[in-house]
C-alpha positions as CSV (number, residue, x, y, z in Angstrom):
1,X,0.0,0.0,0.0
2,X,1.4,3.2,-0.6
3,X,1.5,5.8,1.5
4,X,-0.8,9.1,1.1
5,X,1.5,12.0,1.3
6,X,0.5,15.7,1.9
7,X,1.9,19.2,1.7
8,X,1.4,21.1,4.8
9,X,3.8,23.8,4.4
10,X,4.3,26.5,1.8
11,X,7.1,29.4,1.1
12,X,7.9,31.7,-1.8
13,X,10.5,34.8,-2.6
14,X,9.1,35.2,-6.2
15,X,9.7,38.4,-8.2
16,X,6.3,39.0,-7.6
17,X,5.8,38.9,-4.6
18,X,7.8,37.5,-1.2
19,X,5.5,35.4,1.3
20,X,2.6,33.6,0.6
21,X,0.3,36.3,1.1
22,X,1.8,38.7,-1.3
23,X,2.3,36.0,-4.1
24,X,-1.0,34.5,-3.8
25,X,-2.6,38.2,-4.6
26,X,-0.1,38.9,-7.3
27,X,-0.8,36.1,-9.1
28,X,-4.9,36.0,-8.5
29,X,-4.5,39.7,-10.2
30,X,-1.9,39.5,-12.8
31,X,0.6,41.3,-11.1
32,X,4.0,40.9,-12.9
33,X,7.4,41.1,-10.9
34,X,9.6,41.6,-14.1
35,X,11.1,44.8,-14.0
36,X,14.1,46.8,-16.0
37,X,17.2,46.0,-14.6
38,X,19.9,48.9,-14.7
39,X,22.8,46.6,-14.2
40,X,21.9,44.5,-17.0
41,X,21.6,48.2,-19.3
42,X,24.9,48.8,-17.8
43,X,26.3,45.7,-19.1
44,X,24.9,46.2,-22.5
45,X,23.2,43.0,-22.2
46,X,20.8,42.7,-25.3
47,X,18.2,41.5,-22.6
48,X,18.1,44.5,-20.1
49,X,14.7,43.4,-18.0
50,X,14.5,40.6,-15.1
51,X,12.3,39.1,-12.2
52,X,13.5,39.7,-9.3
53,X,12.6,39.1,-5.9
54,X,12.5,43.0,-3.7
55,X,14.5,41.9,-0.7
56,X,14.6,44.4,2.1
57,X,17.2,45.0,4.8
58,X,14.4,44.4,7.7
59,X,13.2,41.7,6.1
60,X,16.9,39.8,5.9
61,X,17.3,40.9,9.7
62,X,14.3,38.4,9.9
63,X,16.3,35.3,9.2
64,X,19.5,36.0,9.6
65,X,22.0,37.3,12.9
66,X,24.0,40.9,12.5
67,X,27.0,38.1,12.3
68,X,25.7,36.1,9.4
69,X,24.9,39.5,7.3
70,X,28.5,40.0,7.4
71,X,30.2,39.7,4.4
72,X,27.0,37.6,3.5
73,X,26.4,37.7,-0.9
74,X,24.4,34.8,-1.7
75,X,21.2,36.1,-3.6
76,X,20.5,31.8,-3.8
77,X,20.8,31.3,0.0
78,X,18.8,34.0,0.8
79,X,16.0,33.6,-1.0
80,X,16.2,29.6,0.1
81,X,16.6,30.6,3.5
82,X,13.6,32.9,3.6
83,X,11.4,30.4,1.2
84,X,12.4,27.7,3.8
85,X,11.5,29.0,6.6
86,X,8.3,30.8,5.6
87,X,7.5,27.1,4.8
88,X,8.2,25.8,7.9
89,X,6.7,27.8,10.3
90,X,3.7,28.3,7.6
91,X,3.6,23.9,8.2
92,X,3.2,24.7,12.2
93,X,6.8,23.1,13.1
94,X,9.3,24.2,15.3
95,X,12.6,25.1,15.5
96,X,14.5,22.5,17.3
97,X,16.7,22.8,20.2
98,X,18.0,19.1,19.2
99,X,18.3,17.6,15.8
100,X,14.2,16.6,14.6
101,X,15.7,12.6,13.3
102,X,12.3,12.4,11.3
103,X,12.5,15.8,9.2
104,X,14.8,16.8,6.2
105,X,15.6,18.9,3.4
106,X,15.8,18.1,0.0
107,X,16.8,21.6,-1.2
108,X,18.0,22.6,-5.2
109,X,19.8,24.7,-6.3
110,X,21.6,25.1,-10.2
111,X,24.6,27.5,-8.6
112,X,25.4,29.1,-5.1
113,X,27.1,32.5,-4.2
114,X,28.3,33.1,-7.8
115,X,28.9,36.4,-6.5
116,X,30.7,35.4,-3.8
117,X,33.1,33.5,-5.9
118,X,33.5,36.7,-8.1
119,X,34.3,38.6,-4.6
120,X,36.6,35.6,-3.7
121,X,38.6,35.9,-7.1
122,X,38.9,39.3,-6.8
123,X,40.6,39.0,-3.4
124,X,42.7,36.1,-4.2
125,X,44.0,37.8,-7.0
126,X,44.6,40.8,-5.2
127,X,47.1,38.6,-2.9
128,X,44.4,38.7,-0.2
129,X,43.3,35.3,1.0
130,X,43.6,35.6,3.9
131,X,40.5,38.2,4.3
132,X,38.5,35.7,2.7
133,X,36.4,35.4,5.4
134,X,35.1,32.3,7.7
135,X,31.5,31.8,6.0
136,X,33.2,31.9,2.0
137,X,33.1,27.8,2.0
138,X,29.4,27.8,3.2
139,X,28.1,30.7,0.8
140,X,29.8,28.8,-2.2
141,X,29.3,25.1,-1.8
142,X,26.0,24.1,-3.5
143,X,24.7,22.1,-0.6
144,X,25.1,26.0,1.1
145,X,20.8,26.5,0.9
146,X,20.0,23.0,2.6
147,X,23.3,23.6,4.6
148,X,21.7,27.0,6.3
149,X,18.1,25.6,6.4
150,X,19.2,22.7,8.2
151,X,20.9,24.5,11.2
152,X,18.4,27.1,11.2
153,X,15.8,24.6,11.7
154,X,17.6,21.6,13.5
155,X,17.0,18.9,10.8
156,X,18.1,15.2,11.4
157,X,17.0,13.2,8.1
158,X,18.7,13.8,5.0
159,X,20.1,17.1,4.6
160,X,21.1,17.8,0.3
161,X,20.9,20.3,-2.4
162,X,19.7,18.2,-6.4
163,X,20.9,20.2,-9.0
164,X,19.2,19.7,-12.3
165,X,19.1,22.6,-14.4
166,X,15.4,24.2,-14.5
167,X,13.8,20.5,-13.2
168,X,15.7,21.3,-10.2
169,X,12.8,22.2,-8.1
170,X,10.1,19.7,-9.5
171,X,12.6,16.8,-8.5
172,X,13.6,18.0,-5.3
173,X,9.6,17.5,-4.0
174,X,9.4,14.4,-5.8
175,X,12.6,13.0,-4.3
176,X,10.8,14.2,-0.6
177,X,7.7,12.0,-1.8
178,X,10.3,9.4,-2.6
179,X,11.9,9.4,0.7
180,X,8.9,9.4,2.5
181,X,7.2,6.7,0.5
182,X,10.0,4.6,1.4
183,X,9.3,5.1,5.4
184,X,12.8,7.4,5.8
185,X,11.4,10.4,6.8
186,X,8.0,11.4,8.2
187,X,8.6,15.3,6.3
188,X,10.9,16.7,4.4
189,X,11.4,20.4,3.5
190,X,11.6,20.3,-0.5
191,X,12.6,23.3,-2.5
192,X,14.6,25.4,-5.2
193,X,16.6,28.4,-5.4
194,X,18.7,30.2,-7.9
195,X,21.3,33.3,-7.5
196,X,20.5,36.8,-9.0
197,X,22.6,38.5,-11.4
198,X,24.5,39.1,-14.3
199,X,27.2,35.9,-14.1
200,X,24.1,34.0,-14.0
201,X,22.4,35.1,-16.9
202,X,24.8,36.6,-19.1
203,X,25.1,33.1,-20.5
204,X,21.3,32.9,-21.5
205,X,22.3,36.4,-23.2
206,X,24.9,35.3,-25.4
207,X,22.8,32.3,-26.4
208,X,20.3,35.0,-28.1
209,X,17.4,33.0,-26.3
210,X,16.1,36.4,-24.0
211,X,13.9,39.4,-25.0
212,X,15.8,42.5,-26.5
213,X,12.6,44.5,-27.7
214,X,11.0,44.5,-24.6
215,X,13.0,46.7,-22.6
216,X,11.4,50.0,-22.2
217,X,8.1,47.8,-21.5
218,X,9.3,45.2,-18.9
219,X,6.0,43.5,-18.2
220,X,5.1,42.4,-21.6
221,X,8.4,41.0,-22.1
222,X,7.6,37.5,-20.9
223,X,5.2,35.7,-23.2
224,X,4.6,32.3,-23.0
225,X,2.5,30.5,-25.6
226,X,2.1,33.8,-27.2
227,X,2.6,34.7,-31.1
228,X,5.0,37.6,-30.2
229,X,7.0,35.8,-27.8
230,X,10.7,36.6,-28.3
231,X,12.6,34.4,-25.4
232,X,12.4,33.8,-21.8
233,X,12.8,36.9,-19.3
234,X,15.5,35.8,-16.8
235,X,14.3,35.3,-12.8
236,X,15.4,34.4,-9.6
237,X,13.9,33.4,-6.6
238,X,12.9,30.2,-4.5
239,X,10.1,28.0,-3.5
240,X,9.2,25.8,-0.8
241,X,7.1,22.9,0.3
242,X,6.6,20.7,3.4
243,X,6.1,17.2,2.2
244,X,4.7,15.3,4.8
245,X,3.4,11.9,5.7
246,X,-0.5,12.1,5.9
247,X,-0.3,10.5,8.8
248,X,2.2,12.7,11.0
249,X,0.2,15.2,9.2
250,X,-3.5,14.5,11.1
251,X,-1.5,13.4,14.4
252,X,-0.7,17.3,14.9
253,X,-3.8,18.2,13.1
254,X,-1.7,19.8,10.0
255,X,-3.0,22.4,7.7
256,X,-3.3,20.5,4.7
257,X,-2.7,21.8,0.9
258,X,-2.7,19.7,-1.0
259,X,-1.9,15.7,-1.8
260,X,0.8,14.7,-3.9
261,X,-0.2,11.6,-5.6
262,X,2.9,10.9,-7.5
263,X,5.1,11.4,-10.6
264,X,8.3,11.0,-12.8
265,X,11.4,12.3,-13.6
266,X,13.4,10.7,-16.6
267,X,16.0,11.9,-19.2
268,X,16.0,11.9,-22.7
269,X,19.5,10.6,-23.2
270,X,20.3,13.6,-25.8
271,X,19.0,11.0,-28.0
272,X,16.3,11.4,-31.1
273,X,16.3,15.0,-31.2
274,X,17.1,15.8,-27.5
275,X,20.5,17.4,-27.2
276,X,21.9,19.4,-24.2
277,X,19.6,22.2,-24.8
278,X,16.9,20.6,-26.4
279,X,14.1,18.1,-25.3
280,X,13.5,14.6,-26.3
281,X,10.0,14.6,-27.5
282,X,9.4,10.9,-26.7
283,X,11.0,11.2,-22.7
284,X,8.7,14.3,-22.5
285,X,5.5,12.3,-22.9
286,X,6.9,9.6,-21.4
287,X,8.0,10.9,-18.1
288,X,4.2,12.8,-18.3
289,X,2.2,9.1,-19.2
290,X,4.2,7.5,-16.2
291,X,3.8,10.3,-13.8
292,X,-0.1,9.3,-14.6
293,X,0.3,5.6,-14.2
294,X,2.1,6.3,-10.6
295,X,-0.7,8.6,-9.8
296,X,-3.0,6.1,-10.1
297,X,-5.1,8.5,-12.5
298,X,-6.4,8.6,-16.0
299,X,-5.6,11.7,-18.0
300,X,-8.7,13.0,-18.4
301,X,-8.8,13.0,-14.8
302,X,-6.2,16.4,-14.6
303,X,-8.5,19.5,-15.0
304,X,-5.2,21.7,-15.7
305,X,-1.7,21.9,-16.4
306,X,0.9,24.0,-15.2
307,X,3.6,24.2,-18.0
308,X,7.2,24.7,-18.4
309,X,6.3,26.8,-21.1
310,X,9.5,29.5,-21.3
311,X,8.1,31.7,-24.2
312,X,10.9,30.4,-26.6
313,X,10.1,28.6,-29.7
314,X,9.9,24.9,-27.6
315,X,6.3,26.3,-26.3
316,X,4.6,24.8,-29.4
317,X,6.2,21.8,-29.0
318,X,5.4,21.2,-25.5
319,X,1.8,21.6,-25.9
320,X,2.0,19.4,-28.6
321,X,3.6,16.3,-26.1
322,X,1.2,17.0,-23.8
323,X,-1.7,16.6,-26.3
324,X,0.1,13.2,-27.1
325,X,0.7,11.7,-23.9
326,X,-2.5,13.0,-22.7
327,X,-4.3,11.3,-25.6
328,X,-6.2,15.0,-25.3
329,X,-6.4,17.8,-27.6
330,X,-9.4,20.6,-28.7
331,X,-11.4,21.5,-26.3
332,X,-10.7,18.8,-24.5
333,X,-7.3,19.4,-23.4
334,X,-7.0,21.0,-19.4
335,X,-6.7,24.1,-18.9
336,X,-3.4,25.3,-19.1
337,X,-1.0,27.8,-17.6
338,X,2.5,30.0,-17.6
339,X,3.7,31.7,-14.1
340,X,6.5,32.6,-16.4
341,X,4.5,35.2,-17.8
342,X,4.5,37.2,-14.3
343,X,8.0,36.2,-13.2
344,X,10.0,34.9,-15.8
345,X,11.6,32.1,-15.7
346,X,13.4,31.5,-12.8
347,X,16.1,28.5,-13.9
348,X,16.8,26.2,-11.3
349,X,14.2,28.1,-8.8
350,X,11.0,27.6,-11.5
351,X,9.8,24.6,-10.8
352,X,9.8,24.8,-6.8
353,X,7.9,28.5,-7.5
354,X,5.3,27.2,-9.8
355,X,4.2,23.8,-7.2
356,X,3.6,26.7,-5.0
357,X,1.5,28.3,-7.2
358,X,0.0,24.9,-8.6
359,X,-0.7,24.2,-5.1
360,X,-2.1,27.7,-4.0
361,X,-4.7,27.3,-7.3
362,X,-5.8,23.9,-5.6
363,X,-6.3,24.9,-2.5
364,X,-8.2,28.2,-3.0
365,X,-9.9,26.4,-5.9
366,X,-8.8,29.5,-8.5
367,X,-6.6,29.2,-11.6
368,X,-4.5,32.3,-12.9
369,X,-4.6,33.7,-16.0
370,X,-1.7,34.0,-19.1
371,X,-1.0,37.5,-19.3
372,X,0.7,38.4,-22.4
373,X,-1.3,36.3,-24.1
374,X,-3.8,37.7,-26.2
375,X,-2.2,36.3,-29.2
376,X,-2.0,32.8,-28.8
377,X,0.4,31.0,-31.0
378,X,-1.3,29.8,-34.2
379,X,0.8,26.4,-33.7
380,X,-0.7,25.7,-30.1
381,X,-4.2,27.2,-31.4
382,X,-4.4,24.3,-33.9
383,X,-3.9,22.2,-31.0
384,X,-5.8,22.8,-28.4
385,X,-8.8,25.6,-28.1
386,X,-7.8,28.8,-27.7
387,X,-10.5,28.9,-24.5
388,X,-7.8,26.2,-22.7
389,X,-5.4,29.2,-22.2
390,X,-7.2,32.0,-19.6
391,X,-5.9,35.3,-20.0
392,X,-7.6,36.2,-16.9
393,X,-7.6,34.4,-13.2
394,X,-10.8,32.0,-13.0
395,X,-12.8,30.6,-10.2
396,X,-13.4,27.1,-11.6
397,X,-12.1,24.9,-8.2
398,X,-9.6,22.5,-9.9
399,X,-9.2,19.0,-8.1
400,X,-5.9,17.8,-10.2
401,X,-3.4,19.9,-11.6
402,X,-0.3,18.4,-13.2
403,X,2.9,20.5,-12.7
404,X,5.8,19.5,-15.0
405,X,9.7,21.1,-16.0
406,X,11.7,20.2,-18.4
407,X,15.7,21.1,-18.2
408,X,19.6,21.6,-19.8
409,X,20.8,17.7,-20.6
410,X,17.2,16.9,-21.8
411,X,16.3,16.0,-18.1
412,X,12.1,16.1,-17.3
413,X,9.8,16.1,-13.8
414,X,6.3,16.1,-13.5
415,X,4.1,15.8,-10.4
416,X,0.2,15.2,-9.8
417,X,-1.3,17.4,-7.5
418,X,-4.8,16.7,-6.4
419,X,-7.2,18.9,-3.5
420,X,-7.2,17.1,-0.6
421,X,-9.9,15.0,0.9
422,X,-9.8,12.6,3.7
């Protein structure tokens, strides 16, 4: 028998909004978070926009000692940290004075303190390694987000950072499922985060696959599944869920979001048309069929999807491999849905974001719109119905939404979300 597993906690630092409060209201009303970025002009970047999280000094005092905010430059850390956190106490859990055996972290991440490294270089070059610092190792080793979450919370179960490009944050919550299904944990603090900044996405820049006509209008520069889409916006940000066995869950009479009743993650091999950057079609509706079959679902079951969807010229395709392994298309394909369009994408940070918001549709029974939108892509409209793709938040109470990513080295996740009932 497998175990029913539940989320009971949530946390988000989104460009659009930090807290769950602020980010369920932004994206109920369209509220985009992508903004132009100076630095990026500065830099001559073609793409001169970007989604941000605001960060403020009072709110980093929050979560982190006068001693840690020294010489403290990890953008990826501290928006994992205050994700994290938010999630934890949002779950009704403590902070333990002794290590909690039956709770973990599972907690992605693509880079850490890149600008910390830059700082580092700088110094060592300079002849100054000694004035490093004491916290230099922490900020830059990629395990540095589940490193901090773990002492800030007291966690005793598994304790790691998944990288997987932009699937990062899909696997890491089904790798918690995992771990719980297998009776090793009773909860585990799943998640994603990715640094801010130029050394992140200057790459992105140089591979001509951002918006350059966009920047003197910021919010319609990200537009998935639209006509006039031009490239993905770069983000940051994190995202965070308590996964937690149903049963611990109702023995401290949890808040409960949502159930996770399974999924997939597979790779395409960089075979049959899948390359490092590209997908393979056939692993993409693979890795969606099977996430279905370990569900225990049928496809026509899932009332909406929450893409990948990256406004590049892949959005066609995906809809198109989820009309296959769906075996649905017309107007009877799910409703579907981009948070891209309000954020951007947010690399290795995306997929832990948009379960949040898969699982804040689900439990307030909404689904938010496609902004940018208007003029759907004539591929996708010969597809699917154009009425599939809302341009404006409806109140419609979905029971199953299927969240999927897809990443760099042809790598795909897709979890099953469904409203709880007991």
């Amino acid at each position: 028998m497998k175990k029913r597993i539940v989320i009971t906690g949530l946390g988000v630092a989104a460009p659009n909004g930090v807290g769950i409060p602020a980010f369920s209201e932004a994206i109920k009303n369209g509220v985009s978070g992508i903004r132009h970025n100076s630095q990026l002009e500065e830099l001559q970047f073609s793409c001169q926009i970007s989604g941000q999280p605001q960060i403020s000094d009072e709110l980093k005092a929050q979560y982190f000692t006068e001693l840690e905010l020294r010489g403290f430059n990890s953008t990826g850390i501290l928006y994992g940290v205050i994700a994290g956190m938010e999630a934890w106490t949002n779950a009704g859990l403590p902070l333990n004075e002794n290590p909690d055996w039956d709770s973990g972290a599972i907690f992605g991440s693509g880079t850490s303190g890149i600008d910390k490294f830059r700082e580092s270089i700088y110094k060592i070059d300079e002849l100054q390694t000694r004035r490093l610092g004491s916290t230099v190792v922490a900020q830059t080793m990629n395990s540095g987000v589940s490193a901090y979450l773990g002492g800030k919370i007291g966690l005793g179960n598994q304790l790691t950072t998944n990288s997987s490009a932009c699937t990062t944050g899909t696997e890491a919550i089904l790798m918690a499922y995992d771990r719980i299904q297998s009776g090793q944990a009773k909860r585990i603090l799943a998640g994603s985060t990715s640094d801010s900044g130029p050394y992140i996405w200057a790459g992105f820049d140089a591979l001509r696959v951002c918006p350059s006509k966009y920047n003197k209008n910021p919010e319609e520069g990200s537009r998935p599944m639209s006509a006039s889409a031009a490239g993905f916006v770069p983000g940051s940000g994190a995202g965070a869920v308590v996964v937690e066995d149903l049963e611990s869950a109702l023995a401290r009479n949890a808040l409960i979001y949502a159930e996770i009743l399974g999924g997939n993650v597979n790779s395409g091999g960089q075979r049959n048309g899948g390359s490092m950057t590209a997908p393979n079609s056939t692993a993409v509706q693979k890795c969606i069929e099977n996430a279905i079959v370990n569900s225990g679902i049928n496809s026509n079951d899932i009332d909406a999807i929450n893409g990948h969807l990256t406004a590049t010229t892949k959005d066609s395709l995906e809809i198109e491999n989820w009309t296959k392994a769906l075996e649905r298309s017309g107007i009877d394909f799910p409703y579907t849905n981009s948070l891209k369009s309000l954020t951007g994408h947010c690399l290795s940070a995306s997929g832990s974001i948009e379960s949040v918001a898969a699982v804040l549709q689900i439990y307030e029974g909404f689904l938010f719109g496609n902004k940018n939108c208007a003029d759907l892509h004539p591929e996708i409209a010969a597809l699917i119905d154009p009425s599939k793709v809302l341009l404006k938040t409806t109140y419609n109470n979905p029971k199953i939404i299927a969240k999927a990513s897809f990443g760099f080295g042809d790598v795909n996740a897709c979890v099953i979300f469904k409203k709880f009932e007991n």
